[in-house]
PATOR-86090 format. One record per residue (C-alpha): residue in one letter; x, y, z; residue number from 0. Coordinates in Angstrom, 3 decimals. Each point is the difference from the previous one (the first is absolute). Last residue first. Layout:
% residues N
PT, A, X, Y, Z, NUM
...
% end
This chain:
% residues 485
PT, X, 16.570, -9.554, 52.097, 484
PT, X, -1.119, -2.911, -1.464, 483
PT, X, -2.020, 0.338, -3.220, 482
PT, X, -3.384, -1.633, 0.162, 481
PT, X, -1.725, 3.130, 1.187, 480
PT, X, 0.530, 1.057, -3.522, 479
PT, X, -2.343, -2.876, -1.429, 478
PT, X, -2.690, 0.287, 2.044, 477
PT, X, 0.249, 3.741, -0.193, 476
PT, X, -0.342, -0.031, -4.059, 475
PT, X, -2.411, -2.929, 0.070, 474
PT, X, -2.573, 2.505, 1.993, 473
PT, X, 0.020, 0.851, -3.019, 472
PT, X, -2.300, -2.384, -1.533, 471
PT, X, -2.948, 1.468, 2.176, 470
PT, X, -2.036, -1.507, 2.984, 469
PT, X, 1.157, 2.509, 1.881, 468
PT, X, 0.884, 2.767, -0.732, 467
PT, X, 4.146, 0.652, 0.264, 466
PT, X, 1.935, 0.974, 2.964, 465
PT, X, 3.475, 1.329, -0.481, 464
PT, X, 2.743, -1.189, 2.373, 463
PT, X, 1.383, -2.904, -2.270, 462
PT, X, -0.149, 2.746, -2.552, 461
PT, X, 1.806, 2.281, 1.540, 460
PT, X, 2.247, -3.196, 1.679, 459
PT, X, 1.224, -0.590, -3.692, 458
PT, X, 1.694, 3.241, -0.386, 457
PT, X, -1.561, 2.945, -2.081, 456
PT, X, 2.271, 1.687, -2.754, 455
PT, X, -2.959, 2.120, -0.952, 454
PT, X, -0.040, -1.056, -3.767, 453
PT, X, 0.622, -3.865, 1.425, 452
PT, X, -2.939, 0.335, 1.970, 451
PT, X, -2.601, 1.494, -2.616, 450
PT, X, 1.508, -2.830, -2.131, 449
PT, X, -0.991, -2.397, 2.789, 448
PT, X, -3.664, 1.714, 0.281, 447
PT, X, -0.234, -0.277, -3.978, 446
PT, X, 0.591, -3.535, -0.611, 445
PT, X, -3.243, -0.807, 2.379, 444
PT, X, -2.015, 0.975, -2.961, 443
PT, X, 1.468, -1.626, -2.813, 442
PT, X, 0.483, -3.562, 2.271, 441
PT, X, -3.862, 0.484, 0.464, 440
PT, X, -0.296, -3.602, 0.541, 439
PT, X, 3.694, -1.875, -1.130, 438
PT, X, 3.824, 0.293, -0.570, 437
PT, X, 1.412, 2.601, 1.965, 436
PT, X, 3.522, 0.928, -0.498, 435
PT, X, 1.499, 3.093, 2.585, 434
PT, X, 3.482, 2.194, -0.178, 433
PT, X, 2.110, 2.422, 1.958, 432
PT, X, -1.512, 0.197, 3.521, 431
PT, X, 2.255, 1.471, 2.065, 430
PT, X, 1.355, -1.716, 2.750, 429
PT, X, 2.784, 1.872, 0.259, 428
PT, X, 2.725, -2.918, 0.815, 427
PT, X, -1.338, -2.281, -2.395, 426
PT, X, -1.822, 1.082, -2.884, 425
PT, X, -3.077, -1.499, -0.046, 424
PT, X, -2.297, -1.802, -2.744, 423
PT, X, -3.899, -0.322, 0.701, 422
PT, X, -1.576, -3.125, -1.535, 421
PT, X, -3.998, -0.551, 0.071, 420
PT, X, -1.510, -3.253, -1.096, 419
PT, X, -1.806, -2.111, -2.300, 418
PT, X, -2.957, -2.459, -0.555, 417
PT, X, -3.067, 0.701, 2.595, 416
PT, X, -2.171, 1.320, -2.511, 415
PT, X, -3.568, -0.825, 1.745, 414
PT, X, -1.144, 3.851, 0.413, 413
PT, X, -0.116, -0.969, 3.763, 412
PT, X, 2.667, -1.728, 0.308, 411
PT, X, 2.446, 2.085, -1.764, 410
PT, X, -1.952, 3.047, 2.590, 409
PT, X, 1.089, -2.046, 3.213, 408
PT, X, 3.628, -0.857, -1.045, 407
PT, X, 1.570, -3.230, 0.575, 406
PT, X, 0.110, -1.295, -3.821, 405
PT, X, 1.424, 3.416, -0.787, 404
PT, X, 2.953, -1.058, 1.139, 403
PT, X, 2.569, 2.581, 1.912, 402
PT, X, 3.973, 0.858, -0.756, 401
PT, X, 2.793, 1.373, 1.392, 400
PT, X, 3.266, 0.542, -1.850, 399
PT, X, 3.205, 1.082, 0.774, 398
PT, X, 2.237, 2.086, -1.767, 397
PT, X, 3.715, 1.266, -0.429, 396
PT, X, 0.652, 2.117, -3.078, 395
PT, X, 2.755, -0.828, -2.587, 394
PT, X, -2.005, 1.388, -2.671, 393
PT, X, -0.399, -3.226, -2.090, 392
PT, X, -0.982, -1.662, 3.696, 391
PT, X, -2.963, 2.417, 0.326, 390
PT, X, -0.805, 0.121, -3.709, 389
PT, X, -0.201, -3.870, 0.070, 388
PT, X, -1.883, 0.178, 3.258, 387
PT, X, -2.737, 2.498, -1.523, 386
PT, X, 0.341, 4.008, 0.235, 385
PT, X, -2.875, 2.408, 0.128, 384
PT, X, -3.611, -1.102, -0.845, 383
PT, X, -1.441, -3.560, -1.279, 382
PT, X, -2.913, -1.126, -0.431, 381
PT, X, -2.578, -2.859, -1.126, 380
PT, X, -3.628, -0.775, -0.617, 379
PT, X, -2.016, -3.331, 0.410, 378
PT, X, -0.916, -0.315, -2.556, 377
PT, X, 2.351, 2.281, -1.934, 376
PT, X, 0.329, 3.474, 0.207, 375
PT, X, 3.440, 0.517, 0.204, 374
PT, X, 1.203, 3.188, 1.942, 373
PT, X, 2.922, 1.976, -0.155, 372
PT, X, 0.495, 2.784, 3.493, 371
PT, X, 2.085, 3.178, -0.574, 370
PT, X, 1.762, 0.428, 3.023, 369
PT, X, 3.685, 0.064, -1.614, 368
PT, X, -1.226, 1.976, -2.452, 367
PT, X, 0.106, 2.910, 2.386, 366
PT, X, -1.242, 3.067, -2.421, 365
PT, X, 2.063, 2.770, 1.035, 364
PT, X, -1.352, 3.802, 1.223, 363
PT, X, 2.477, 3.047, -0.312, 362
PT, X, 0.993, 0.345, -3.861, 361
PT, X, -0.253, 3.884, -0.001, 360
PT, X, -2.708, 2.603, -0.886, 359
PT, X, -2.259, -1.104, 2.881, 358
PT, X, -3.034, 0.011, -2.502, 357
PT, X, 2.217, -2.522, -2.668, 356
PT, X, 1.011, -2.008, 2.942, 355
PT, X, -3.512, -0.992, 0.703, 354
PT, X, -1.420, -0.520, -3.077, 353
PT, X, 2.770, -2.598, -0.811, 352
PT, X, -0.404, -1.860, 3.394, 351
PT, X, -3.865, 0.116, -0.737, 350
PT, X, 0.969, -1.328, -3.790, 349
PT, X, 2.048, -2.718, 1.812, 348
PT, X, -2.408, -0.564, 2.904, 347
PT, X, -2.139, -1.167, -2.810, 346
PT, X, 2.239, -1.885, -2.539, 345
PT, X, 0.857, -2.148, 3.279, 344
PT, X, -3.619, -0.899, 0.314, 343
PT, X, -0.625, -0.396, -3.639, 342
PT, X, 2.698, -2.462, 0.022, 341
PT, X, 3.078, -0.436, -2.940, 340
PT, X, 2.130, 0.550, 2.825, 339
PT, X, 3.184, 1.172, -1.615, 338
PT, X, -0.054, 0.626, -3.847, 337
PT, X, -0.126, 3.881, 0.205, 336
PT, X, -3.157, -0.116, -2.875, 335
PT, X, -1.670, -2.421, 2.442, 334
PT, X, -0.974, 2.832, 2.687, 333
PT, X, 1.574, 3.025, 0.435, 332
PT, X, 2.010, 3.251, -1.774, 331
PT, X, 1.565, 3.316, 0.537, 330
PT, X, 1.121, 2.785, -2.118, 329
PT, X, 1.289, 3.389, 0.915, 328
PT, X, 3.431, -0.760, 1.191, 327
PT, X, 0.667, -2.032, -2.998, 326
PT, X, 2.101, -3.212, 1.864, 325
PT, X, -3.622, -1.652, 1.005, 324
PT, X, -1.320, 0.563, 2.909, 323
PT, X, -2.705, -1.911, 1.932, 322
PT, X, 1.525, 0.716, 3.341, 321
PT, X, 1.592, -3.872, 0.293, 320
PT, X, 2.201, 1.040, -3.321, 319
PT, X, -1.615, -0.345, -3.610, 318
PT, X, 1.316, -1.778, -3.583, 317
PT, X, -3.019, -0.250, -2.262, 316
PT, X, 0.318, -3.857, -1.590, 315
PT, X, 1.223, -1.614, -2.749, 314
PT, X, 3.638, -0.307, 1.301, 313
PT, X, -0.044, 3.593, 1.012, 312
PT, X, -2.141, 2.849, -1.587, 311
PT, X, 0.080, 2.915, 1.711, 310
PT, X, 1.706, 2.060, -2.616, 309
PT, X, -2.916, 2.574, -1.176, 308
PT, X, -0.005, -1.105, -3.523, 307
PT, X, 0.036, -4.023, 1.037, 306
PT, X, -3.631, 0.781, 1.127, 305
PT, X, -2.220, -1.159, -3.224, 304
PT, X, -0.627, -3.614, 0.784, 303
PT, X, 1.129, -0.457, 3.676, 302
PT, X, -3.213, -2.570, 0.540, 301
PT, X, 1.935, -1.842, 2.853, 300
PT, X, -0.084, -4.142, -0.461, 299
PT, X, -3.119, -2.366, 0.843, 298
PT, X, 0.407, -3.474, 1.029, 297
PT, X, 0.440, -3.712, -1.728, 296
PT, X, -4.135, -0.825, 0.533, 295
PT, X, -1.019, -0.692, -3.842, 294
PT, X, -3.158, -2.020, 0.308, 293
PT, X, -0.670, -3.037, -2.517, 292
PT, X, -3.126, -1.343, -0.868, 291
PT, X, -1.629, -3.250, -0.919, 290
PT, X, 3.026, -1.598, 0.892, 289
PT, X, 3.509, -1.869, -0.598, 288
PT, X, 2.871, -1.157, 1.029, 287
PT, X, 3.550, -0.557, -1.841, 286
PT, X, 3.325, -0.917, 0.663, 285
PT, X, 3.471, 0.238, -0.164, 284
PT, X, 3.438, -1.405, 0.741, 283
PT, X, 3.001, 2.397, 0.019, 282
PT, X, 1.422, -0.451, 3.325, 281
PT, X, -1.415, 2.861, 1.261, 280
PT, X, -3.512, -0.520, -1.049, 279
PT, X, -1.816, 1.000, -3.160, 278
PT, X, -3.604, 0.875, -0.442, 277
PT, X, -3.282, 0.040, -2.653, 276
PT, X, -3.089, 0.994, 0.546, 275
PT, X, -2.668, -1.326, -1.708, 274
PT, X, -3.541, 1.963, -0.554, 273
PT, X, -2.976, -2.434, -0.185, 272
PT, X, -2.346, -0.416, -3.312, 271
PT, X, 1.942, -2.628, -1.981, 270
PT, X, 3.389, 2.127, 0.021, 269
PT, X, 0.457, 2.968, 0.768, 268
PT, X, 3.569, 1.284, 1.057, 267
PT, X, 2.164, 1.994, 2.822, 266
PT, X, 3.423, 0.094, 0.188, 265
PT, X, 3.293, -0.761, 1.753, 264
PT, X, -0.859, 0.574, 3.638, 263
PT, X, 3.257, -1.094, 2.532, 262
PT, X, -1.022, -2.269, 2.477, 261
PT, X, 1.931, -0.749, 3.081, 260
PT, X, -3.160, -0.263, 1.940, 259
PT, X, -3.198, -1.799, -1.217, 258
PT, X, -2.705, 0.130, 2.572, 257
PT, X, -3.475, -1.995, -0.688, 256
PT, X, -2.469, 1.543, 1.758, 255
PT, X, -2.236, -3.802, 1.930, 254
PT, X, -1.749, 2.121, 2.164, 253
PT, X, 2.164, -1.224, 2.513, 252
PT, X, 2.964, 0.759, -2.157, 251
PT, X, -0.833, 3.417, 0.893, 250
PT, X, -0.191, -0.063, 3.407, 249
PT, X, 3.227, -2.113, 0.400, 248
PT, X, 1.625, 3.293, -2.461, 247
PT, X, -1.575, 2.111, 2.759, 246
PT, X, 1.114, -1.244, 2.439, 245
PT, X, 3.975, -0.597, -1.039, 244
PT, X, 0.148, 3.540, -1.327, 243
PT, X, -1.060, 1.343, 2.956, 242
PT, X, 2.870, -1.916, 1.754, 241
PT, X, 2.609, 1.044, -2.616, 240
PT, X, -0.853, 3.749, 0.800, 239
PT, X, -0.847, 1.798, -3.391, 238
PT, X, 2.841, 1.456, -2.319, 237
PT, X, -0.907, -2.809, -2.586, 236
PT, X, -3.551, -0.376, 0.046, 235
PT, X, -0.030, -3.679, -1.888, 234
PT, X, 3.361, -1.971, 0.163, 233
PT, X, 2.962, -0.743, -2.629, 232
PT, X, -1.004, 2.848, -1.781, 231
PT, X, -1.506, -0.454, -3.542, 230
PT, X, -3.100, -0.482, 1.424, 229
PT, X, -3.286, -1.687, -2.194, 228
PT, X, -3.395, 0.186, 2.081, 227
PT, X, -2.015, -2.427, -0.595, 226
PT, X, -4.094, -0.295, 0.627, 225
PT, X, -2.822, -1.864, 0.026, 224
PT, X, -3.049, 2.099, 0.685, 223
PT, X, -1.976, -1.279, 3.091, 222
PT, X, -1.190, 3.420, 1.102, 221
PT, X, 2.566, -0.274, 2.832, 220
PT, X, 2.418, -0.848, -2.906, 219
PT, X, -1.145, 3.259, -1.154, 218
PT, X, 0.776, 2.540, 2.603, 217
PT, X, 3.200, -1.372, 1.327, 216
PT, X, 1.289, -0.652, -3.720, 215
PT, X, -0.223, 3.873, 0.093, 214
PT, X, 1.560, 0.745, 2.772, 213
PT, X, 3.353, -1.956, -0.616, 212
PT, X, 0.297, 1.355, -3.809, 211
PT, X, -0.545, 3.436, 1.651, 210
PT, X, 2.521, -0.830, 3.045, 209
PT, X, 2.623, -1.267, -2.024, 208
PT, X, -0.055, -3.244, -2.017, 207
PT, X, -0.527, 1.242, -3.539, 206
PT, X, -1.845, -1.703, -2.558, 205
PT, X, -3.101, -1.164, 0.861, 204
PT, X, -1.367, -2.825, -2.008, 203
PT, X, -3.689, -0.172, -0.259, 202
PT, X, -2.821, -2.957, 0.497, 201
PT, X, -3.545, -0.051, 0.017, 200
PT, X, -0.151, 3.670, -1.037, 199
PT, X, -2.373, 2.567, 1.522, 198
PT, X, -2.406, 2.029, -1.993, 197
PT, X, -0.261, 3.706, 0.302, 196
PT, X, 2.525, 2.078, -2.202, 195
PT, X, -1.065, 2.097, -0.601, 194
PT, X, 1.080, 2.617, 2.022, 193
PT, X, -1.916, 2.961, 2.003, 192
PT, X, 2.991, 1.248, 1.923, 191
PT, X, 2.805, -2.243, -0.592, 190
PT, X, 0.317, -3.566, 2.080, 189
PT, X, 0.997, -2.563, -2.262, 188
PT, X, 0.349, 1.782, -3.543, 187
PT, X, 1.779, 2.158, 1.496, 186
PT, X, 1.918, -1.915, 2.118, 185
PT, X, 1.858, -2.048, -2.434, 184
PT, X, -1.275, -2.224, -3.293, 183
PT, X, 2.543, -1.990, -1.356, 182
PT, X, -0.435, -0.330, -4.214, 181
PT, X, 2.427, 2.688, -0.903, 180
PT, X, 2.742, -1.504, 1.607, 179
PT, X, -0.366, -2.155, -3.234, 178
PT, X, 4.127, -0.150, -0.413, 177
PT, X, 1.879, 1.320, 3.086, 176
PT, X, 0.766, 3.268, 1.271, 175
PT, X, -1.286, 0.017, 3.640, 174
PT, X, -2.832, 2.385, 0.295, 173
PT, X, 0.414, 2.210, 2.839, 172
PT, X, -3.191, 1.736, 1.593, 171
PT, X, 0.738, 3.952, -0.118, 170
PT, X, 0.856, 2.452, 2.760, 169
PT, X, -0.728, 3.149, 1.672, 168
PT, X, 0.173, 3.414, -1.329, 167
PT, X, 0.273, 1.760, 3.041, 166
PT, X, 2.373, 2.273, -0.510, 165
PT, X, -0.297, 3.722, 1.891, 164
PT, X, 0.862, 2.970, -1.499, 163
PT, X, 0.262, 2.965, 1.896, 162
PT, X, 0.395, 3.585, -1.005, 161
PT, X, -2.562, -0.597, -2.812, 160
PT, X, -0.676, 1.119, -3.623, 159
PT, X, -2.728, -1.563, -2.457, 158
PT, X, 0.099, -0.072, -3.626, 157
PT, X, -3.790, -0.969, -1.156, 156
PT, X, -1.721, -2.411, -2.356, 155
PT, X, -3.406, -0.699, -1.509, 154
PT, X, -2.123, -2.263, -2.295, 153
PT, X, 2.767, -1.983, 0.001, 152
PT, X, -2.357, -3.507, 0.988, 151
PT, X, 2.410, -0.912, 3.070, 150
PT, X, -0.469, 3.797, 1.148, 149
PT, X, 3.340, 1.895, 0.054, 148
PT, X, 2.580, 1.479, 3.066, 147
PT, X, 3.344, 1.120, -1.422, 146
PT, X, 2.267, -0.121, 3.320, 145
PT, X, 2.634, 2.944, 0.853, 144
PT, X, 1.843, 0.981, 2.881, 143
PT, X, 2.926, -2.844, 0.295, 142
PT, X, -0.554, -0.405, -3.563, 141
PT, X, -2.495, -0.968, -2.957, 140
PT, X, -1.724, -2.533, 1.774, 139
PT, X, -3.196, -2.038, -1.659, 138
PT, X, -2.714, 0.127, 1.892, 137
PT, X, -3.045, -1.662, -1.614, 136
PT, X, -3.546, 1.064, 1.155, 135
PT, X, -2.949, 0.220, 2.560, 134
PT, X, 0.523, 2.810, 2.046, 133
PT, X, 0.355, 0.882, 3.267, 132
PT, X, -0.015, 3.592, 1.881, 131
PT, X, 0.954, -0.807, 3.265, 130
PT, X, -0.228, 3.604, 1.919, 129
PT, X, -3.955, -1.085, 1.170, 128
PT, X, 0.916, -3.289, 1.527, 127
PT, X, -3.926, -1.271, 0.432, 126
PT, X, -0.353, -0.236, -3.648, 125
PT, X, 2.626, -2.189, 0.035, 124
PT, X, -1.536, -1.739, 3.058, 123
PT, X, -3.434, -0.664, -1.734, 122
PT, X, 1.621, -1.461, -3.073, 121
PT, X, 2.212, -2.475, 1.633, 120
PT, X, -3.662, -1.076, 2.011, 119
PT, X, -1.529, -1.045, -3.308, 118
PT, X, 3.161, -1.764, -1.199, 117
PT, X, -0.032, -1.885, 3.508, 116
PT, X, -3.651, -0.894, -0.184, 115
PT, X, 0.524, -1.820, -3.781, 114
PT, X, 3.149, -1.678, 1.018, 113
PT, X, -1.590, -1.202, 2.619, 112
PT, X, -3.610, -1.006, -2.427, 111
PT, X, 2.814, -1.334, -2.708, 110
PT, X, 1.607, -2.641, 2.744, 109
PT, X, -3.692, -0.972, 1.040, 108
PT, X, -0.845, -0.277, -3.854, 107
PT, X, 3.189, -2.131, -0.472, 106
PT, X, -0.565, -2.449, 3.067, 105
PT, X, -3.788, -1.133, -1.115, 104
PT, X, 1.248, -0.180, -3.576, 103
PT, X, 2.828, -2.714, 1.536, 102
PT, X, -2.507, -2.416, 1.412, 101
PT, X, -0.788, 0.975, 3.654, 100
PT, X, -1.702, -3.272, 1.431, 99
PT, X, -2.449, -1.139, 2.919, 98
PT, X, -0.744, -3.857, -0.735, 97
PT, X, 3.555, -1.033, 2.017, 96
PT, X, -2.315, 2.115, 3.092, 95
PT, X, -1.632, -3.715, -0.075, 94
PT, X, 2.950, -1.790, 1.796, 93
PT, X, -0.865, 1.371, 3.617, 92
PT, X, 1.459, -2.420, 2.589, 91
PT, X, 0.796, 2.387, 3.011, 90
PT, X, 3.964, 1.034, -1.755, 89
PT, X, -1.788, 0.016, -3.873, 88
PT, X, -1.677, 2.688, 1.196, 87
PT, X, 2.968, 1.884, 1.620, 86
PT, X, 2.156, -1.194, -3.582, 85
PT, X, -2.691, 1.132, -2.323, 84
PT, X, -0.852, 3.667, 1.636, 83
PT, X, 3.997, 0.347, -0.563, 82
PT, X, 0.336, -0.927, -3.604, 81
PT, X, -3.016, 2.099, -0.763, 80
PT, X, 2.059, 2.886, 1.840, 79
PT, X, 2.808, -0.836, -1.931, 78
PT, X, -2.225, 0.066, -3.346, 77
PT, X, -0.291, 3.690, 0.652, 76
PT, X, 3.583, 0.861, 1.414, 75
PT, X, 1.465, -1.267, -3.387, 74
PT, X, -2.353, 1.585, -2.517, 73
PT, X, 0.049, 3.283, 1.864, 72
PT, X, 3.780, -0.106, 0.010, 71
PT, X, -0.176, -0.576, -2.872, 70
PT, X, -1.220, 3.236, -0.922, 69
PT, X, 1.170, 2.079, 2.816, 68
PT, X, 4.064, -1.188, -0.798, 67
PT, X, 0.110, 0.276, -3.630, 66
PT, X, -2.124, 0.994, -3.284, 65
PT, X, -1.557, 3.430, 0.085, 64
PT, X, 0.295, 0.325, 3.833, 63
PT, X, 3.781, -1.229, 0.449, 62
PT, X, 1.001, 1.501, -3.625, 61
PT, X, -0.537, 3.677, 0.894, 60
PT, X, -2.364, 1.013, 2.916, 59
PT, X, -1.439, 3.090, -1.677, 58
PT, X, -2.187, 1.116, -2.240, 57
PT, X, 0.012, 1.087, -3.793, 56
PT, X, 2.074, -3.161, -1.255, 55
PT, X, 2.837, 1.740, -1.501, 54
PT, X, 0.979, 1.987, 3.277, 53
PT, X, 1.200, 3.802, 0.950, 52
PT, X, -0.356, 1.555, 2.895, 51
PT, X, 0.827, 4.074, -0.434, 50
PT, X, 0.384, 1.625, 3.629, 49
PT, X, 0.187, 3.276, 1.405, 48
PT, X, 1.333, -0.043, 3.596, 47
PT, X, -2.075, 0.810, 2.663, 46
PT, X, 1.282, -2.149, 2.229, 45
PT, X, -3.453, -2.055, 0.366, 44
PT, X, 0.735, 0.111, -3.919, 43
PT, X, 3.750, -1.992, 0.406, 42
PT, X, -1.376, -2.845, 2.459, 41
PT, X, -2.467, -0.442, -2.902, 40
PT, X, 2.448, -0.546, -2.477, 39
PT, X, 1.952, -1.926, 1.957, 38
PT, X, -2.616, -2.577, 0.420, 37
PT, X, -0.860, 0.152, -4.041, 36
PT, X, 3.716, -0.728, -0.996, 35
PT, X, 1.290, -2.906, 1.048, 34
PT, X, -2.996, -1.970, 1.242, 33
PT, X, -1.400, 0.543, -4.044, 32
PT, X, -1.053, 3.125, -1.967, 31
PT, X, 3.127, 0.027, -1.958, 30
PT, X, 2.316, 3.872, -1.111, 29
PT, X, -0.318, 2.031, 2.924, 28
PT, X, 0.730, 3.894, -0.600, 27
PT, X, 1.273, 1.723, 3.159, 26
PT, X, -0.767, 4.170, -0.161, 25
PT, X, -1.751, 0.306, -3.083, 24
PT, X, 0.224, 2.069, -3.403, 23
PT, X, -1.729, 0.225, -2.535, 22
PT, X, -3.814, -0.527, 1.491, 21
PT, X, -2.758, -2.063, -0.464, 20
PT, X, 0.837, -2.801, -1.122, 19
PT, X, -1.945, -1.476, -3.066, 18
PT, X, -3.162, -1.191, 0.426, 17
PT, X, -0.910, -4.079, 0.550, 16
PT, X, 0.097, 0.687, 3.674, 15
PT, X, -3.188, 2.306, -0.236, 14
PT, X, -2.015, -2.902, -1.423, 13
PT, X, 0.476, -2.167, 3.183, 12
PT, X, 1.441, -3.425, -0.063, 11
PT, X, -0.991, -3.512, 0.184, 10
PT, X, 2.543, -2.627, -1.205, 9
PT, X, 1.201, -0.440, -3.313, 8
PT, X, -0.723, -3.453, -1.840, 7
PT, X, 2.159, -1.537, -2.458, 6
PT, X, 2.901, 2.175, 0.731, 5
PT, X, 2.219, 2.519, -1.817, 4
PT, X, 1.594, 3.067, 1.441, 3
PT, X, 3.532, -2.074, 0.632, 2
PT, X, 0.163, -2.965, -1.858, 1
PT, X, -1.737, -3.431, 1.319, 0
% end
């Protein structure tokens, strides 16, 4: 999908489809999505004049149009079917098996979010009276200078700022190999409006990273057979071994076939399934095939049209902790700087961005260090701050503490008792530099520890802290007051 040109564009209101309304601006923000719209806004309760610029006409970016709220709405849905299942199924009730979302069911829930969210983006544009924002292509001319124009060219318009902020965001990656053409990717799964509405019986994911990993989550509990195709030697590379571990047992329990070491070669047709095609290391190949095949390899910066103002680096827009990129005027968040690709980081990154820009000097730092990664599988995963490898890599002493979920009140009583809460320690301060959860609400309870680590808090503040009860984080405590003082 090119920039300025999709299937189906969301909502919008008429007065965003006019050109801007002014020459010159005091921050212009070139992408509607967490890394620019949030800054934006910080920047008019400042009073600064703003131009907000995004192809779609509204806001959220690629997580809303095609990303983390739609499937997540698909996921979280038929997890809460999953769930009413299991605690009937627990006193002897086999007939809620009758009670089924098929896949339409999940899509029109996922487009009725996406729907309310693009309804409420409008509302608090108009609610930020200094954000002027218009629907349109940016295209920069310099460090001052973007050519705004409508996607049809029935207008256009040289705009001027002090500020620039990037927040162009990123593209899916297509690996280049013959009939890549014929894999279908987000879009087509979860955009706004798609479709694409009919399950498969069978697909082949390829990619093994969190995506890739989701994704065969949702269908093969929809009873889709699926394989996902790694070239890596394990699925979610980067992610704690022991996570890892569960939820590859998890998968294979739903019978996902997972082929590691596997290099895709190509893509073909043949007698009404797609074939994909792979070779392993030591030269032997092989072959499986589908009804559909989902490309799930990643997404890369969209950069395209920025090497003029010398920020690109490496294929991505080269910034320091404040935001800043080496042009003193120009700053940037979210995917297009290649770190977190997370709407949550991109967030505090276009606040952190805002920020500095009003205080006229690099001042506040994003702490990536406390950004928390989340998987949401059934059930769900997370990590935040440093893991045992990056512990040991760094030369950094650590013990760990760690609770099962099996033993906790709230696990019990939603009936997902697989999983457990890890807190990692550095020895001698006690701080708390890292947690893994695998299990209920694992997204959820993620946050408190990265809230921790951001503070530098020591394990006996959260041994000390009293949590609701009966509520999954009372896990937190339980497993903090496990460390010996």
């Amino acid at each position: 999908m090119s920039i300025g040109k999709y299937d189906v564009y969301p909502p919008t209101d008429a007065s965003f489809e006019d050109p801007p309304r002014m020459d010159k601006y005091d921050v212009i923000v070139i992408g509607g999505g967490g890394g620019g719209y949030h800054g934006a806004f910080e920047l008019s309760k400042g009073n600064y004049s703003v131009l907000l610029i995004d192809d779609k006409g509204n806001l959220g970016g690629n997580c809303l149009y095609e990303g983390c709220i739609p499937s997540k709405s698909v996921s979280i849905a038929l997890y809460l079917l999953e769930k009413l299942r299991g605690i009937l199924k627990s006193v002897g009730n086999n007939d809620v098996d009758k009670v089924r979302l098929l896949w339409e069911n999940l899509i029109d829930h996922k487009d009725n979010v996406q729907y309310i969210r693009y309804l409420q983006h409008i509302r608090e544009i108009k609610e930020h009276g200094n954000v002027d924002f218009v629907k349109g292509i940016a295209r920069v001319v310099d460090n001052h200078r973007v050519v705004v124009e409508a996607d049809d060219g029935s207008w256009r318009r040289e705009v001027e700022g002090k500020y620039l902020i990037v927040a162009t965001g990123s593209l899916p990656i297509k690996i280049p190999v013959p009939g890549s053409e014929l894999a279908i990717g987000s879009q087509e799964l979860f955009g706004y409006k798609t479709k694409y509405r009919k399950i498969p019986s069978d697909v082949v994911i390829i990619g093994g990273g969190y995506i890739g990993v989701e994704v065969a989550s949702v269908l093969s509990g929809l009873g889709v057979k699926v394989t996902i195709v790694e070239m890596l030697p394990r699925i979610l590379s980067g992610w704690d071994s022991s996570i890892v571990s569960m939820i590859e047992d998890k998968l294979r329990n739903r019978e996902v076939t997972i082929l590691t070491n596997s290099r895709v070669t190509g893509i073909r047709e043949e007698g009404g399934q797609k074939i994909v095609e792979y070779a392993k290391p030591d030269g032997s190949k092989g072959y499986v095939a589908g009804s559909e095949v989902i490309m799930a390899v990643g997404r890369r910066a969209n950069v395209e049209g920025l090497n003029q103002l010398g920020i690109v680096d490496k294929n991505h827009v080269d910034v320091n902790d404040a935001m800043a990129t080496k042009v003193p005027n120009v700053y940037a968040a979210g995917d297009v700087i290649g770190r977190y690709m997370l709407y949550h980081a991109a967030v505090k990154e276009s606040v952190v961005a805002s920020w500095n820009i009003m205080m006229g000097r690099p001042i506040f730092e994003v702490n990536f260090n406390a950004v928390p990664m989340t998987i949401f599988t059934e059930p769900e995963a997370a990590m935040v701050g440093l893991s045992e490898d990056a512990a040991k890599a760094k030369g950094i002493g650590y013990e760990v503490v760690q609770y099962p979920l099996e033993d906790d009140s709230y696990a019990q009583i939603i009936g997902v008792r697989d999983g457990w809460v890890k807190l990692i320690i550095e020895k001698g301060t006690q701080r708390i530099i890292g947690g893994v959860i695998y299990g209920e609400a694992a997204s959820m309870i993620i946050n408190e520890v990265a809230l921790a680590i951001a503070v530098n808090a020591r394990v006996k503040d959260l041994a000390l802290l009293a949590h609701a009860h009966p509520t999954i984080f009372e896990s937190i405590d339980r497993a903090a007051i496990r460390y010996s003082v």
